[in-house]
C-alpha positions in Angstrom: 46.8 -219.6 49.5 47.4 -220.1 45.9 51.4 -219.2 44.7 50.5 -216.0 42.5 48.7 -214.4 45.6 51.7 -215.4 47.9 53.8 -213.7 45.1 52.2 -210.5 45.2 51.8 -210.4 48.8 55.6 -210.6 49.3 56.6 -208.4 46.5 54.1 -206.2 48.1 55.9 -206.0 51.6 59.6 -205.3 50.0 58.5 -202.4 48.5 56.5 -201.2 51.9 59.2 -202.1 53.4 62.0 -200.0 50.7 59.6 -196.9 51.2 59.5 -197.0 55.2 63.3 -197.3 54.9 63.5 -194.3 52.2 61.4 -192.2 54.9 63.2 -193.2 57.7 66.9 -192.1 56.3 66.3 -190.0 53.2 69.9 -188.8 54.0 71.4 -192.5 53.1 69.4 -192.8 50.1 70.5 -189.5 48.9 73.7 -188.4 50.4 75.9 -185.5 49.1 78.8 -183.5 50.0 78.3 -180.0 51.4 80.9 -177.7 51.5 81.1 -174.8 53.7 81.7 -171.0 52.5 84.7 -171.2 54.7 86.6 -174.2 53.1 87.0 -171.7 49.9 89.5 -169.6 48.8 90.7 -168.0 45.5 94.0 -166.8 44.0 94.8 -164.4 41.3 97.1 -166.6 39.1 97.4 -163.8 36.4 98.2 -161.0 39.2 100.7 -163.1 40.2 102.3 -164.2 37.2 102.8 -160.2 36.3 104.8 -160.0 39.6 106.7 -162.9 38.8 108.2 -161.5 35.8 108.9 -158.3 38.0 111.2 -160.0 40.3 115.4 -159.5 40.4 115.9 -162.9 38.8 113.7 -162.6 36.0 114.1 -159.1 35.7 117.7 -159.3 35.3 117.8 -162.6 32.8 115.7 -160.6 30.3 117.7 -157.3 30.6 120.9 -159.9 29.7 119.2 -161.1 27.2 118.4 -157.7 25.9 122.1 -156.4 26.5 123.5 -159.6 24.2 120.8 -159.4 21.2 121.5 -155.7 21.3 125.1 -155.9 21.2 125.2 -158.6 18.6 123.1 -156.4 16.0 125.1 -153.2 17.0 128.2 -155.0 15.5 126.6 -155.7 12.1 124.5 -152.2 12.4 128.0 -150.9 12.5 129.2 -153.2 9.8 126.3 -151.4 7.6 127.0 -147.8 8.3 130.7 -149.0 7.3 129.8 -150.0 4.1 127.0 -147.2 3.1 129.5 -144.4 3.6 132.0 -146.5 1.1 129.3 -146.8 -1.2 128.8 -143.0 -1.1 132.0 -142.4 -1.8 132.4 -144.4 -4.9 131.3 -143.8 -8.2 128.5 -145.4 -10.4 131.0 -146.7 -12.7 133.2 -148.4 -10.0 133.6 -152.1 -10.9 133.6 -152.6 -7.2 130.5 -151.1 -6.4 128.1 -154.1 -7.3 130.7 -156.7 -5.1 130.3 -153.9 -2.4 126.6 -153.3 -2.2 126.2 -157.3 -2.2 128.1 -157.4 0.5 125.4 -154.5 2.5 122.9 -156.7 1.1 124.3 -159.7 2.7 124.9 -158.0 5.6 121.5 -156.3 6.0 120.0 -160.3 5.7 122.0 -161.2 8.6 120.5 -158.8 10.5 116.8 -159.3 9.5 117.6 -163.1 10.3 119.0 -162.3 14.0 116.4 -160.2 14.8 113.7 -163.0 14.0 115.6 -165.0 16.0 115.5 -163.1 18.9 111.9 -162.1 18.9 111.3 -166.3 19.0 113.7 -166.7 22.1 112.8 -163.9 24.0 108.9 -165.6 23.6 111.0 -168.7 24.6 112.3 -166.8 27.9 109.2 -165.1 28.3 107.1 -168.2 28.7 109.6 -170.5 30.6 109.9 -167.3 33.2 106.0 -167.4 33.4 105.7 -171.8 33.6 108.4 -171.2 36.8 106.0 -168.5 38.4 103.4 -170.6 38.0 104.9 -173.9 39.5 105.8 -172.0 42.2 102.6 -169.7 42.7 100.5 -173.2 42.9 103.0 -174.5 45.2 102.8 -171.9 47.2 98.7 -171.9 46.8 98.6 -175.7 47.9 100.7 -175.0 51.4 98.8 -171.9 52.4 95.4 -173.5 51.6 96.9 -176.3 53.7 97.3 -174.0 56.7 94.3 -172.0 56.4 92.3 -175.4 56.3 90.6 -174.5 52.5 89.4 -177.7 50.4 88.8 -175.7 47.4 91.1 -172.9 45.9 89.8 -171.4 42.3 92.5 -169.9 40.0 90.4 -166.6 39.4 90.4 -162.7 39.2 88.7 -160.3 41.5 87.2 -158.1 39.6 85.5 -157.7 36.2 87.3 -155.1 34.8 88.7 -156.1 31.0 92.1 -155.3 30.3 93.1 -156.5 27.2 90.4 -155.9 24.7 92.1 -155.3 21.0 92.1 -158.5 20.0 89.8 -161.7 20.5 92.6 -163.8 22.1 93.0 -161.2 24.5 89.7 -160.7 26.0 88.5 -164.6 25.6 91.2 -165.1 27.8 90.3 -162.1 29.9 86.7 -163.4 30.0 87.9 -166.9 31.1 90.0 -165.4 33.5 87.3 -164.3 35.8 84.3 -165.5 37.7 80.6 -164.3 36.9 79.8 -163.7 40.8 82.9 -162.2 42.3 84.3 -163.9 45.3 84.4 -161.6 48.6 87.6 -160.6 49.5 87.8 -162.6 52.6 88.6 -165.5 51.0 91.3 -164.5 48.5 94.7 -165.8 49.7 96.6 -163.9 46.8 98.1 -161.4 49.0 99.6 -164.5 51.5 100.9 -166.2 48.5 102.8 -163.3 47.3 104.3 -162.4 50.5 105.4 -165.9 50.7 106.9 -166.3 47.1 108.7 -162.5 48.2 107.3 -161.4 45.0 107.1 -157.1 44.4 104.3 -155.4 45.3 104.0 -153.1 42.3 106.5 -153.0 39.3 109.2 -150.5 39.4 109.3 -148.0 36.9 112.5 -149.3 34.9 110.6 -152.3 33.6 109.4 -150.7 31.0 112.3 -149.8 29.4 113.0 -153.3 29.0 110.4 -153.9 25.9 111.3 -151.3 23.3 114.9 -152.9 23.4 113.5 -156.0 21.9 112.1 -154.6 19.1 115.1 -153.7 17.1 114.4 -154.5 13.6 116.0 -153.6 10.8 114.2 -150.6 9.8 116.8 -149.1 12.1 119.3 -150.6 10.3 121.2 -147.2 8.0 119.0 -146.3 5.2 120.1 -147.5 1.9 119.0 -144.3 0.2 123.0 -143.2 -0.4 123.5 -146.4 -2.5 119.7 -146.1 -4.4 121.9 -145.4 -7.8 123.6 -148.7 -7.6 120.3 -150.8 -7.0 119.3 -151.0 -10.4 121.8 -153.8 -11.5 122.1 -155.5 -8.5 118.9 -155.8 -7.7 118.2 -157.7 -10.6 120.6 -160.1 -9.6 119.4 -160.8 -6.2 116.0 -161.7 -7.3 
């Protein structure tokens, strides 16, 4: 037999002999995971983060928080209603009355400077309350998936109503937040991980109280109408 039919001929029985085992055991020559509906759960992460913030402990840090800023800016508030009912009682010709309303001005500055401030650490407080809720929430999410035997857990929400829709960061993240099939509710573990974390089930009504004191700015500081006559000269010099 000459070499190039030998050739062929044995080239010719590997691959009979690669299909046969192809046929044989497609499984082995394709083999990929299958996972069963039961080995599946899901947790609302951004459920559970709202009742993270509604706990004692973080409650009550952000209501300190509150009470301090507030009681800082009450002192210089009252430092400015000091100083406008001086101004009102002096006269336009008063060589103090420029040294004085520098001072309001100075005063009034302080104030817009500490309430900047403490918008940016109470953002600061805010998002280290929510990075502890979520350490803990996926803690919590790894030992009852653990238990319940579940492989895969998805960070998801269970419904596909849009909360947040006034701005575009808002409802991308609402979008994002959510699945395009909804999960069935047998497999949502949210419930066991907020009994376990001890978290509330709803948020008690004096929460919301806690927000407007934040937002003191100075436009509650005393109105400088009563010293409008001196801001002529003055305000030339500030500028």
């Amino acid at each position: 037999m000459k070499r190039t039919t030998q050739i062929l001929t044995t080239t010719t029985l590997v691959l009979v002999a690669i299909i046969v085992t192809m046929i044989a055991s497609p499984a082995g020559a394709y083999k990929a995971p299958k996972i069963a509906s039961d080995d599946i759960g899901f947790v609302d992460v951004f459920n559970l983060i709202d009742k993270a913030l509604l706990t004692e402990e973080t409650t009550a840090a952000r209501n300190d928080f509150d009470a301090e800023t507030n009681a800082r800016m009450a002192a210089l508030e009252g430092q400015l209603t000091e100083i406008t009912t001086q101004l009102q009682s002096m006269q336009q010709t008063d060589p103090n009355a420029q040294a004085v309303f520098q001072q309001y001005q100075g005063i009034q500055e302080q104030l817009n400077t500490m309430a900047r401030q403490a918008s940016a650490d109470y953002e600061v407080l805010i998002a280290r309350q929510i990075a502890a809720g979520y350490t803990a929430i996926y803690a919590a999410a790894n030992e009852i998936a653990a238990q319940e035997g579940l492989t895969f857990v998805f960070a998801t929400r269970a419904d596909g109503e849009l909360i947040q829709t006034e701005n575009i960061t808002g409802i991308t993240q609402e979008i994002l937040a959510r699945p395009l099939v909804t999960p069935p509710a047998s497999v949502d573990i949210t419930e066991l991980v907020r009994i376990k974390l001890g978290y509330p089930e709803k948020a008690p009504e004096p929460v919301v109280e806690t927000a407007p004191e934040t937002e003191t700015t100075p436009e509650a500081v005393p109105t400088t109408e009563p010293v409008t006559e001196f801001t002529e000269e003055p305000a030339k010099q500030s500028d």
